[in-house]
Steps between C-alpha positions, in 0.01 A plus 500: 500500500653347828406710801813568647554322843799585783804318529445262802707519846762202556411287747765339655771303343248275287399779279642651209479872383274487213718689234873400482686742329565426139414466135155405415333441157201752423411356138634460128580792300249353267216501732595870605454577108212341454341603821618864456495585879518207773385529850602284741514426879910446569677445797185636705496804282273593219710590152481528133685459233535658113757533245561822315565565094873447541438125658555579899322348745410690824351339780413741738270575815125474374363807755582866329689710663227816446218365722529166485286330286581144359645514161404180402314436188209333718406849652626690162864509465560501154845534322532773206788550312697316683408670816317373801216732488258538925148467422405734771681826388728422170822544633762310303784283593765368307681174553730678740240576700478850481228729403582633173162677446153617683175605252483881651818553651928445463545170651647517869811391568437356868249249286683202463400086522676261673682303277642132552866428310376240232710208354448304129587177415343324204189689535447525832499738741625511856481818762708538782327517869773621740403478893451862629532583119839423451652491137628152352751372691570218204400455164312247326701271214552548150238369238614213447569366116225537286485411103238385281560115622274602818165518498277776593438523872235323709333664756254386822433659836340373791373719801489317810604542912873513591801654546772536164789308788312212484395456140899569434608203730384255270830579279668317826246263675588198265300269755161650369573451178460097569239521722251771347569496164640142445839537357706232468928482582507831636835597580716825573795530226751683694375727795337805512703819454426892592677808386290829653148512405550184220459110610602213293315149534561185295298205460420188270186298531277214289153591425233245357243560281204322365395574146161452391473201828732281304845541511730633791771735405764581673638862481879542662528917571801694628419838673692801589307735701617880491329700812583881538311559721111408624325599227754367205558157460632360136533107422669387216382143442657226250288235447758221384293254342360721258801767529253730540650859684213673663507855712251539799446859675333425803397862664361568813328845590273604816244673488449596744583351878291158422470463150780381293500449059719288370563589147610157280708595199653218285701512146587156295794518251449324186579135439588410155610163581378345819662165644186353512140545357302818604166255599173651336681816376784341291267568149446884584727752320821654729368794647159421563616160680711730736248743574261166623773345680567839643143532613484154617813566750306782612216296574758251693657807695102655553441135670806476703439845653143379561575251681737716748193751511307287758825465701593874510160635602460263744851488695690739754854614459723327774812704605717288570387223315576167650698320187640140400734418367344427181354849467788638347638908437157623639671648850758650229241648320307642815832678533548638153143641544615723801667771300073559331365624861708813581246642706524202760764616815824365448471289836217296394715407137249452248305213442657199543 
């Protein structure tokens, strides 16, 4: 368990707050079943989260209402019949957070958790943090099409220092992608658009690979990057060469004010005839190829992020940034990120 820490001061004009309001992953409905009871340190606050007989998912405030204690299952917390059940005096909650029973007594009323408004989509769930607990002011998109042709989802995480503005930038900051990662003809395809809390980016780029220290390849992917918000970011990827369509969640959480996870989720849709030959996987049967090459463009996104890792903890957010003119939407995007920091006085703007 986390120990709680306080959300840090600003600073001046190069800090950010540490928890822009938003959607932000807490894990896959099939972790919650299998795990029973989560705990988790989220936005700076400690939370769990069940499901009940019926198939809802609460994610709620992990300190009871009664006294106190922590109702995770690393102190006791236990959930029964659906029920999230406090290991210091047995009262009962259900996944609307009230009390619904007590071992020696009716259940009080006044007893109720805090719970967070939770979103699905394929499996995974998102709860809203509001600044100054508001409710939602937008909503998260649609699942997107599913069917049989897509493979199961892949899922990695990585814990690290920084701030979910900065991991997000990367859906804009096309001159890292040559110079960090090694990308080849990057290029905007149109310009960036915004529509509320929702940003669109396009981009095409060449990537080489080596197989087995033999033979370059050259892989030619088109990108569209949906953000709503900081801690939502979908990329649907063609890979032409192969015609391979790909979908990459990339989800950013604090927490709490220095620690950020980034939660990798990626989905392949079947290939029954590729343009060219699948190299070293080509033999293997259709879904078990597409669960490899799912893992292996996990492993590829896992790296990427990697790389950015020693950049992020290292570096200080510059408001205003000084740009080229190479740089691209970034200022544009420092300005779609002001309507996430609705505590900040309206003189100052936002981060820009």
């Amino acid at each position: 368990m986390t120990k709680k820490t306080r959300k840090r001061p600003l600073k001046g004009v190069d800090d950010l707050p540490a928890f822009p309001e938003g959607w932000y992953f807490i894990a896959s409905r099939e972790a919650v079943l299998r795990e029973e009871l989560i705990e988790k340190t989220w936005m700076g606050e400690d939370i769990v989260a069940w499901c009940d007989e019926e198939g809802r998912i609460c994610v709620a405030d992990a300190k009871c209402p009664h006294l106190g204690a922590h109702l995770g299952p690393s102190v006791g917390g236990k959930v029964r019949d659906g029920c999230l059940v406090c290991p210091f005096h047995g009262f009962e909650f259900d996944t609307t957070g009230q009390c619904v029973a007590t071992p020696n007594a009716p259940p009080p009323r006044a007893a109720k958790l805090k719970v967070y408004e939770t979103r699905e989509i394929l499996g995974l769930v998102f709860a809203w943090w509001g600044s100054g607990g508001r409710p939602p002011q937008w909503h998260l998109p649609a699942d997107p099409p599913g069917g049989a042709e897509w493979c199961e989802l892949g899922l990695r995480t990585l814990r690290f220092r920084g701030h979910p503005q900065e991991t997000t930038e990367n859906s804009v900051d096309l001159g890292h992608l040559r110079y960090v990662h090694g990308y080849d003809s990057v290029h905007p395809v149109g310009s960036v658009s915004v529509d509320g809390a929702y940003m669109k980016s396009c981009f095409d780029f060449k990537r080489v690979r080596r197989i087995a220290g033999l033979k370059d390849l050259v892989y030619e992917v088109s990108a569209v990057a949906h953000v709503h918000g900081l801690g939502y970011s979908f990329v649907e990827i063609h890979e032409k060469t192969i015609d391979m369509n790909a979908r990459l969640w990339v989800l950013a959480t604090p927490v709490d004010d220095t620690l950020v996870e980034v939660a990798l989720v990626s989905q392949i849709r079947e290939i029954r005839k590729p343009k060219r030959p699948i190299t070293g996987l080509g033999f293997l049967p259709t879904r078990l190829r597409h669960r490899l090459m799912n893992q292996i463009l996990l492993s590829q996104q896992k790296r990427d992020v990697v790389q950015d890792v020693v950049i992020w903890e290292n570096k200080r957010y510059r408001s205003p940034p000084r740009l080229c003119q190479s740089d691209g939407p970034i200022g544009r995007y420092r300005r779609y990120c002001r309507q996430f920091y609705p505590e900040l006085p309206a003189e100052t703007g936002g981060p820009t």
